[in-house]
Steps between C-alpha positions, in 0.01 A plus 500: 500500500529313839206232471381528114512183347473617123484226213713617166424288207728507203869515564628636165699794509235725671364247726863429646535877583191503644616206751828658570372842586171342718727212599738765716241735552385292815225295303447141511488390118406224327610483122347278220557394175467291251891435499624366815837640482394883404300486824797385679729734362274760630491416869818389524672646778177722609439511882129331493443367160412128335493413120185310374448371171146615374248469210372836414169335413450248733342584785632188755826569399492832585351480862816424678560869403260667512287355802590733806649771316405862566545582095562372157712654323537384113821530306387277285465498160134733429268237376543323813315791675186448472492143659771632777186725603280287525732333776573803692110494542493155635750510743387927594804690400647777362600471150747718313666418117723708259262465207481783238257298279154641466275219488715306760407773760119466389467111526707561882270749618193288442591347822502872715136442607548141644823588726535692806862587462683746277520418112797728374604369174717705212794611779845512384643775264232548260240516572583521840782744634462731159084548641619602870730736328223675201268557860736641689626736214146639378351497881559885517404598205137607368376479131751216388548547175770184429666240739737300304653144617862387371667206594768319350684168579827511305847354453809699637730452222296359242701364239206356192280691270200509704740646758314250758541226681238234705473615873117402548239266362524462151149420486422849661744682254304333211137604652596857552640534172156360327219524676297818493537813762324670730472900532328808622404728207347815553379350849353201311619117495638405146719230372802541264730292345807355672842651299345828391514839680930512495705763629806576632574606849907576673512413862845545652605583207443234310262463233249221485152429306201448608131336348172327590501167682264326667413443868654782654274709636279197710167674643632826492325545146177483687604613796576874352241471234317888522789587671760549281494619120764275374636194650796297331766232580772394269851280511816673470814339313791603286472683190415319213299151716163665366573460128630092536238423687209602288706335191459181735111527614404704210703431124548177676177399630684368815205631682282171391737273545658583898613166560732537222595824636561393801764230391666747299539788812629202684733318278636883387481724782718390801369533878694789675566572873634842444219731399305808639187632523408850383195632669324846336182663600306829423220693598425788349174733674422775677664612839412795660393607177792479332581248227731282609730148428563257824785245368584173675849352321709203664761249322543204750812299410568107587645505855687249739233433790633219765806383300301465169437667173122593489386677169345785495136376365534206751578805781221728400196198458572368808557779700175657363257130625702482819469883591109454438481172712699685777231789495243265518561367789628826643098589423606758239274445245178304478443149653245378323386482143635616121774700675704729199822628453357836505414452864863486600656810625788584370683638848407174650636297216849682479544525840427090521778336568484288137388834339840629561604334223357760246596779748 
């Protein structure tokens, strides 16, 4: 947007999509990391972009960035958030991230009440795009009775056991996989355990699984708490992930020892660029009196964007932060304070021209 100057930090995989899409989208960007070269690679060839090596924890290094900027946005790895915050405070700007980890979003929202500017963390996929899409779905309908979130980030020709392959953080896999899951039940908050709750779903006609992770649903949990009887998110993979992963976290006890887990994801489970990203929502109420089902069901496949191979979970995360920051300054949503996904409209979003992408 013609005189934004946005600050990306992190420029991993999502982080350099982020760049490219903002980066020709007529903002001026600056992108930071701790790896000189990843920060090149991502500005490389971009109209009004520079590459800055950065400390995600050290505040002087960071203010060649972030001074001047009209928003933060953090790519970077979640633990980082917190302190990244706290800077978007000091030098009064927006802040968005991609975080789906709980207490992450907690420690980042302790900083709302100092700041004068918009704090939107947990954009992205999911949470993120997969909350516009649950509003927009159950919006018509009265005496909700289920709204069910599915989203899956898979390989498109898997070719291993697990039928999976690395296209995000592994650090993120491993959280949502362990740690503990929010829901709605019978209109009250509850927590149940991550793996559990498995069933099978076809979309397109093909068939996929689906269970509890963690992270998914961001605020919306509270958000639609007396609202809505029953509230759930869950991954989708292939057939048959389910049952190797619990023999890993569970017979295993993998799910003390993560570090180890990590190194074995990434010594056994290569990195893919060729993936998609199946999207499934349901809500199930009352219309007009009559019981009915409103279904949302995308698969969004790796595509060539500007001469380069972009995966699909790269695509759909950066689309979903850059659609938001476009709104925001398009005075869309909210301007100031704990702004959620839930406040997005989903028209706006789609018709965005970065929301496209799940169009």
């Amino acid at each position: 947007m013609s005189g934004k100057t946005v600050a990306v930090l992190g420029a991993g995989k999502i982080g350099r999509m982020v760049t490219h899409l903002l980066g020709h989208g007529g903002y001026r960007v600056r992108v930071g990391d701790i790896d000189l070269g990843l920060a090149q690679r991502a500005a490389a060839g971009l109209p009004d972009a520079t590459a800055h090596v950065v400390s995600f924890d050290d505040a002087k290094s960071l203010e060649p960035v972030l001074a001047g900027a009209d928003a933060v946005l953090s790519c970077c790895p979640f633990e980082c958030n917190p302190f990244i915050a706290e800077q978007a405070v000091v030098y009064d700007q927006h802040y968005l991230d991609l975080t789906e980890d709980i207490e992450t979003t907690r420690k980042v929202l302790e900083n709302v009440e100092r700041s004068t500017k918009a704090f939107i963390p947990q954009c992205g996929l999911a949470p993120g795009f997969i909350t516009i899409v649950g509003m927009h779905l159950m919006r018509p309908l009265a005496e909700v009775e289920a709204l069910k979130l599915r989203v899956g980030a898979l390989p498109r020709y898997p070719s291993n056991m697990l039928k999976y392959n690395l296209t995000w953080s592994t650090e993120g896999l491993i959280n949502e996989y362990g740690n503990p899951c929010e829901v709605l039940r019978d209109g009250q908050h509850a927590w149940v355990q991550p793996l559990e709750g498995l069933e099978e779903l076809t979309i397109d006609g093909v068939r996929y699984e689906a269970f509890n992770t963690s992270g998914g649903l961001g605020s919306l949990v509270h958000s639609l708490e007396g609202k809505v009887k029953n509230l759930t998110y869950k991954s989708i993979r292939y057939p048959g992930h389910n049952q190797l992963v619990r023999f890993l976290y569970e017979d295993l006890k993998m799910t003390h020892d993560r570090e180890t887990l990590r190194h074995i994801f990434e010594r056994s489970l290569p990195a893919t660029f060729q993936d998609l990203v199946v999207v499934y929502v349901s809500a199930v109420g009352k219309m007009n009196g009559q019981y009915v089902e409103r279904t949302y069901a995308r698969t969004i496949t790796h595509q060539h964007i500007d001469g380069q191979n972009w995966s699909a979970i790269q695509i759909t995360t950066a689309a979903g932060i850059a659609a938001v920051l476009d709104l925001l300054f398009e005075g869309a949503i909210p301007q100031r304070g704990f702004v959620r996904q839930e406040d997005v409209d989903y028209q706006k979003f789609i018709q965005n021209r970065f929301g496209r992408y799940y169009a």
